[in-house]
C-alpha positions in Angstrom: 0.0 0.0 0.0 1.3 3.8 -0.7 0.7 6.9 0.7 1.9 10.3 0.9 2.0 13.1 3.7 3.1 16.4 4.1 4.3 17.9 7.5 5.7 21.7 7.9 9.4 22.2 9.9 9.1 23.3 13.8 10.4 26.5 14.9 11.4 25.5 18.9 9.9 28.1 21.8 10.9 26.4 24.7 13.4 23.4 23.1 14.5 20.1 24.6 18.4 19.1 24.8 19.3 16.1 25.6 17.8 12.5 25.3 17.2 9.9 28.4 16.8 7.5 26.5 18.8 7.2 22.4 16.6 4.7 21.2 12.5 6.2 21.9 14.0 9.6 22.0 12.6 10.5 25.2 13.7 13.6 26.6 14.3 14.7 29.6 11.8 17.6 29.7 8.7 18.7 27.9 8.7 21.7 25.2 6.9 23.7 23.2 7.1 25.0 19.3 5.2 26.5 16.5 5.5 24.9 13.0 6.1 27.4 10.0 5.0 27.2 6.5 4.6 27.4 3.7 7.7 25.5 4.1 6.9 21.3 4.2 8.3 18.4 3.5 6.5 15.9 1.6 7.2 12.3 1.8 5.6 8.9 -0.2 5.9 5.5 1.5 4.8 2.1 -0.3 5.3 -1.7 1.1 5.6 -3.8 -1.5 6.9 -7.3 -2.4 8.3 -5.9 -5.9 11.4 -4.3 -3.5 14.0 -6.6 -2.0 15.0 -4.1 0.6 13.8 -1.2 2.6 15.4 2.1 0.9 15.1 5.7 1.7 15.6 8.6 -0.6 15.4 11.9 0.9 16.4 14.9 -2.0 17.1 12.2 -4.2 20.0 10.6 -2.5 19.7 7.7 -1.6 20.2 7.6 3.0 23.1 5.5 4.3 24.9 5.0 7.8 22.9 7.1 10.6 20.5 8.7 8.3 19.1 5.3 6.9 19.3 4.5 10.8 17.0 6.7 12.2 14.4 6.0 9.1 15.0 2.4 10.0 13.5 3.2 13.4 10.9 4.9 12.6 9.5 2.5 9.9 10.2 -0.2 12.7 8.0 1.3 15.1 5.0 1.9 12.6 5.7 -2.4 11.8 5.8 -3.1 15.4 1.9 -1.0 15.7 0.6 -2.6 12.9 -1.6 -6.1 12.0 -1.3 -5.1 8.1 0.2 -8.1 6.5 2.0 -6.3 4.0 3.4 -4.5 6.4 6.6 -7.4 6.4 7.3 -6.1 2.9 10.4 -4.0 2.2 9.3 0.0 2.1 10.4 2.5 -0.3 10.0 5.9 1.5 11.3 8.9 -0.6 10.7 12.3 0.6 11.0 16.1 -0.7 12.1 19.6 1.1 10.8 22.6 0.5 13.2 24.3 2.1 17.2 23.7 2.9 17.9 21.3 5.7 20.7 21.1 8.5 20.8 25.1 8.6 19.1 25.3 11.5 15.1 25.1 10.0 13.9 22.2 11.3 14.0 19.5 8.3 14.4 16.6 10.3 11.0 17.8 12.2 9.4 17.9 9.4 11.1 14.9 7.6 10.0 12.5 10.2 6.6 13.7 11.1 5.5 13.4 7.0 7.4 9.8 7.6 5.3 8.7 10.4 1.8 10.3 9.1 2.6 8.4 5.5 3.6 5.0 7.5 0.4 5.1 9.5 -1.6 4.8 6.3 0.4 2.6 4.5 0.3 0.4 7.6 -3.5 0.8 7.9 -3.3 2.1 11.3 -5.9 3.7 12.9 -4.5 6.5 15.6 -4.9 10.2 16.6 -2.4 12.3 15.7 -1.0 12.7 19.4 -0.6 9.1 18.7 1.2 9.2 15.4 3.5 11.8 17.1 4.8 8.7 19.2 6.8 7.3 15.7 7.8 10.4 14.4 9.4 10.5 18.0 11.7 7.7 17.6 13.0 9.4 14.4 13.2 13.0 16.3 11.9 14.2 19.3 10.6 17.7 17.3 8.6 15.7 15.0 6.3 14.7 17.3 5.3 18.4 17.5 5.4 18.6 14.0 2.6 16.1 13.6 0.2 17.8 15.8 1.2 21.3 14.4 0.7 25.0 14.7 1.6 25.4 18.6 2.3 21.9 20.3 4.1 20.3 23.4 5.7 17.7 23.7 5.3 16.0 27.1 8.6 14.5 29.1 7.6 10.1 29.6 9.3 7.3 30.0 6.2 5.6 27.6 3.9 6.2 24.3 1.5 7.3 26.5 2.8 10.1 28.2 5.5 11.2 26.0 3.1 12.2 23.3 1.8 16.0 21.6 -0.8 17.9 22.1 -1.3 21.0 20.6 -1.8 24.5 22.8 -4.7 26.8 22.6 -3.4 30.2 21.3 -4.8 32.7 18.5 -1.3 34.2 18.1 -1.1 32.5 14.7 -3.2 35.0 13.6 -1.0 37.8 13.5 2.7 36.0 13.7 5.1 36.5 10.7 8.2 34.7 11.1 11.3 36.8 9.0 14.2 33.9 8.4 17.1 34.8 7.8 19.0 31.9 5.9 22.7 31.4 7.8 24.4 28.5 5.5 26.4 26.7 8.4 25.8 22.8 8.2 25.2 21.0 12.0 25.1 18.4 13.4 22.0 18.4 16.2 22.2 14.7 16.7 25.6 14.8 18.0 24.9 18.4 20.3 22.0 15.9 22.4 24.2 12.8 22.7 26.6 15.2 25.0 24.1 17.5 26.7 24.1 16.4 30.2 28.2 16.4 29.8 27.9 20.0 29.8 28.1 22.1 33.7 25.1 24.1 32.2 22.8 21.3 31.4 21.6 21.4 35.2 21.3 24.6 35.6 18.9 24.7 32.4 17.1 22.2 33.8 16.3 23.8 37.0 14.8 26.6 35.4 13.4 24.9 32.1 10.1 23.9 33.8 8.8 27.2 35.0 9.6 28.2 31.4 7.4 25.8 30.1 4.8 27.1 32.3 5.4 30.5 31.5 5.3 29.8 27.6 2.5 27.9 28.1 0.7 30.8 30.2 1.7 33.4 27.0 0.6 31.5 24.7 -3.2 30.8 26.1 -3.2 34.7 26.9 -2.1 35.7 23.2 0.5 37.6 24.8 3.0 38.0 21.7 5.8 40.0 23.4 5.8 37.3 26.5 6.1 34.4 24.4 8.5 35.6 21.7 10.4 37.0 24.9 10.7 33.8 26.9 11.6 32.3 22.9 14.5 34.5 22.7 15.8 33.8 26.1 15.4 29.9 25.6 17.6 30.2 22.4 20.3 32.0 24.8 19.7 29.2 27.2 20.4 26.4 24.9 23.0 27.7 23.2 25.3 28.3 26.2 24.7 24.9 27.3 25.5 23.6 23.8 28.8 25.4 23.5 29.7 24.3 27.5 29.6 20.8 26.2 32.9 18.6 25.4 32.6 19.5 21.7 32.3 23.4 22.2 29.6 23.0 19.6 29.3 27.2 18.3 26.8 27.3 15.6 26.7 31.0 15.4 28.3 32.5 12.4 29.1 36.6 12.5 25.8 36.9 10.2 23.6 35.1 13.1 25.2 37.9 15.8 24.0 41.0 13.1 20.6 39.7 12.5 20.8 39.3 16.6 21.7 43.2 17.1 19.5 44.5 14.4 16.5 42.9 16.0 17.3 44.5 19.5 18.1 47.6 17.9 14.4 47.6 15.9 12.8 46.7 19.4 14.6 48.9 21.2 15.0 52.4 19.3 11.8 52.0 17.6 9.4 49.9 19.6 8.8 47.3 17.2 7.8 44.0 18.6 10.2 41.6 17.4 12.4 38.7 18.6 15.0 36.1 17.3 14.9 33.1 18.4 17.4 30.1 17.1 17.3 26.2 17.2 20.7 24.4 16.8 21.9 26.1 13.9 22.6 29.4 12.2 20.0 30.6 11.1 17.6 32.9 12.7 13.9 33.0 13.1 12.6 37.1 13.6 9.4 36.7 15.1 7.2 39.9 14.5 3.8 41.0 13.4 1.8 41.4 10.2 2.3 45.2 10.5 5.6 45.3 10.6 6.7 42.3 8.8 7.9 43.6 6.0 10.4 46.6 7.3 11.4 44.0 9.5 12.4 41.4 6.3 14.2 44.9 4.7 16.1 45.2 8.2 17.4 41.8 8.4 18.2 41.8 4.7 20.8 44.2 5.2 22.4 41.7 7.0 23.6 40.2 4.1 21.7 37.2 4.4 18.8 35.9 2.5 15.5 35.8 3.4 11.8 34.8 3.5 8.6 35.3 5.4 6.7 32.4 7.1 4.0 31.9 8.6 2.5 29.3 11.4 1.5 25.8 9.8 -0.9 22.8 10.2 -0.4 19.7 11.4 0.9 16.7 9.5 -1.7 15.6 6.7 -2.5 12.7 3.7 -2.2 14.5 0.6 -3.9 12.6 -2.7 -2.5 9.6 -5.2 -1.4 12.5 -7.7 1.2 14.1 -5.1 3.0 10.7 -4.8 7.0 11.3 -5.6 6.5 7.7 -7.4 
């Protein structure tokens, strides 16, 4: 059986380091994100006798080593769900970006999450999305809140049931733009979680990363867009010291990430603009703003010398029709 599913990249408000457990991807704390769009990914999935082994095509080259590895697990887990016979069939999976991945946006959110929606149909499974969310897990611990979409959390668990997504109750979508400014800097975020807790930050983030969540949580039901974006911009500071405190001394910044990072402060501050940057692990930046002043605020961080686009907040994970399968 085939099917194919699009899912859009998360941007991270409140974002997880760190894994307690490698292989389910739990994490060792719950957080909070936004998806953006229009940018997607859009991935096909078919088991089928015809194909003597399970391959995976992502950009039309062909996944080996880790990458095939963490497609591996998630096709596993959708197998281990499933009564579907043709489920032991190999699986072809081949999947498209919209947008450039490891800079920083999010592809791997995205990747999995259209991964896991595609597998649950292919598999005939019959779950919720908070449910789905617990395969795109194994593949990334953001795709489960790509799944759900728009503004989700992802809840800390040592089991499927608890460590699922839900999505959180906010109109701020409404009137969110989300300025990226494109910082080519390839990264490695795998790699930054295997050595989180080696890092003499990683407790002190934890101590404070729960009254965050609240806090985010609190914003975002009261639509209060400076709170939110606020607390979004601290958390970026927040993760990114503990990331460069670890054995690596990952620093994913480039000079181009520290002038979109002045320009927005000097917008906000000078001329009262509402606008924040926030950052996952990467070097790109997302400027979260307003309608109103979304486009002086794409002008600004153009002079940067970086490209740019304008998002806004996305969906959740969804079927598309037989005429958008990539084969």
């Amino acid at each position: 059986m085939k099917a194919t599913a699009m899912a859009h990249p998360i941007q991270g408000l409140v974002k997880y380091h760190g894994m307690r457990d490698d292989i389910e991807r739990l994490p060792y704390h719950d957080s909070i994100s936004l998806c953006t769009a229009p940018s997607h990914t859009r991935t096909t999935v078919e088991f089928s006798m015809d194909y003597d082994d399970d391959t995976f095509v992502v950009d039309g080259e062909e996944l080996e080593g880790r990458a095939a590895e963490r497609v591996e697990a998630v096709v596993e887990k959708a197998r281990s769900l499933s009564d579907a016979a043709h489920t032991v069939y190999p699986v072809r999976l081949e999947s498209e970006n919209s947008f450039p991945s490891n800079v920083g946006l999010g592809s791997s959110s995205s990747g999995f999450a259209a991964a896991a929606m595609a597998l649950a149909e292919a598999a005939d499974l019959d779950l919720s999305l908070p449910e789905i969310s617990t395969i795109a897990r194994v593949g990334s611990a953001s795709a489960a809140r790509s799944v759900t979409g728009a503004f989700s959390q992802l809840d800390a668990g040592l089991n499927d049931d608890d460590c699922q997504s839900r999505r959180v109750p906010t109109n701020l979508h409404e009137d969110l733009k989300i300025v990226v400014g494109l910082v080519p800097y390839h990264k490695e975020t795998e790699d930054a979680h295997e050595e989180a807790t080696d890092s003499h930050m990683f407790q002190a983030r934890n101590a404070h990363i729960h009254d965050q969540i609240v806090e985010m949580r609190d914003a975002l039901r009261s639509d209060d867009f400076d709170r939110a974006f606020g607390l979004a911009e601290q958390d970026s500071l927040s993760l990114a010291a503990t990331t460069m405190t670890g054995p690596s001394g990952w620093v994913y910044w480039q000079p181009a990430t520290l002038a979109i990072f002045n320009r927005v402060r000097e917008l906000r501050e000078q001329e009262d603009i509402p606008v924040y940057f926030s950052t996952d692990t990467g070097a790109s930046v997302y400027v979260n703003t307003t309608e109103k002043h979304a486009e002086r605020v794409e002008e600004e961080i153009s002079e940067c010398g970086v490209s740019t686009t304008t998002w806004s907040v996305g969906g959740p994970a969804r079927l598309l029709e037989e005429d958008d399968h990539l084969f």
